[in-house]
C-alpha positions in Angstrom: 109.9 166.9 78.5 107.9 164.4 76.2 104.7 164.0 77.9 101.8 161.7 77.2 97.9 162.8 77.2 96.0 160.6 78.5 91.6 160.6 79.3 88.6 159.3 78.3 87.5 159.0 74.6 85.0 156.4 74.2 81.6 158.1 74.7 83.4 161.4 75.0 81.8 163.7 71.8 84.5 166.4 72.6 87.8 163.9 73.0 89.6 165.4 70.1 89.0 169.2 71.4 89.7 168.0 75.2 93.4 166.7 73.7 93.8 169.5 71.1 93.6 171.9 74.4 95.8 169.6 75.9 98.3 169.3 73.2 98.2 173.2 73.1 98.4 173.5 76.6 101.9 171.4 76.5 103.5 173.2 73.7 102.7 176.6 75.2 104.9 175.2 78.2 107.7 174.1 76.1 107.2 170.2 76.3 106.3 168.0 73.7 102.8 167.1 73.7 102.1 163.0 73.1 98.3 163.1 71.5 97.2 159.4 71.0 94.4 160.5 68.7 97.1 162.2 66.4 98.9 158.2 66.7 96.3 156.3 66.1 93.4 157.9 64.2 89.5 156.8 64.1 89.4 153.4 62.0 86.0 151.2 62.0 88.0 148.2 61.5 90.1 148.9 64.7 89.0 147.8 68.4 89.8 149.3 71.5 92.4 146.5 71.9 94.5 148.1 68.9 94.5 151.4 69.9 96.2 150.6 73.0 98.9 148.9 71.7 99.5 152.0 70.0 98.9 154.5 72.9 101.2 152.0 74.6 104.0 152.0 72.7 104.0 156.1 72.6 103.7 155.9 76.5 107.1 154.1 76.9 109.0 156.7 75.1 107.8 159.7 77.4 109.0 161.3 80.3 105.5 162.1 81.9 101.7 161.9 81.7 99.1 164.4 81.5 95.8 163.2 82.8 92.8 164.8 81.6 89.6 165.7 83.6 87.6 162.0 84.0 90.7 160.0 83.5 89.3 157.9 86.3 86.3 157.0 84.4 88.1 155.9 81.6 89.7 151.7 81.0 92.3 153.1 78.7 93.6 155.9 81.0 93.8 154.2 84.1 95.7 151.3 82.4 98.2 154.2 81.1 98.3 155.8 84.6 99.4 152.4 86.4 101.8 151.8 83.8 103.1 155.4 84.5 103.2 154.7 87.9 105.2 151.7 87.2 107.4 153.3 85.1 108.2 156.1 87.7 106.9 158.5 85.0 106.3 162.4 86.0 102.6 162.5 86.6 100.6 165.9 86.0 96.8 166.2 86.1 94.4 168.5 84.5 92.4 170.1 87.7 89.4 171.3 86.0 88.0 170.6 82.9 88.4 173.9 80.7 85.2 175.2 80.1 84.0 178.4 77.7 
């Protein structure tokens, strides 16, 4: 199953470990993991605007989302979760942010 990752990234320090995990996580269970920071990398010249049209795009093509711990707190990840509702798209959340 292709699945999207979706959660918070602005003001998040440890976004790209909390969707590495994820990423991992995904591939461990035989899906293929959709990381939007692997699709549209860090750019200074980018707003959040862009990124989403990007993250966007990837979400259409996948058969599920993965939310990530504080996906509620996040603009991006509750626009990606409604469209994934919309979309009748498998929805799977992350219980508990993993901790060590």
């Amino acid at each position: 199953m292709k699945v999207y990752i979706s959660g918070p990234i602005t003001n998040n320090p440890d976004y790209m470990k909390d969707f590495q995990d994820a990423e991992d996580l995904l591939l461990k269970e035989g899906n293929v993991p959709v990381n939007p920071t692997k699709i549209s990398p860090y750019n200074k010249k980018k707003v959040w605007s862009d990124y989403m049209k990007d993250d966007i795009k990837a979400l259409m093509d996948c058969d599920a989302i993965y939310l990530l711990h504080g996906w509620t707190e996040s603009r991006g990840a509750r626009l990606e979760h409604e469209l994934a509702v919309i979309l009748d798209l498998k929805i799977f959340a992350e219980l508990v942010k993993n901790v060590q």
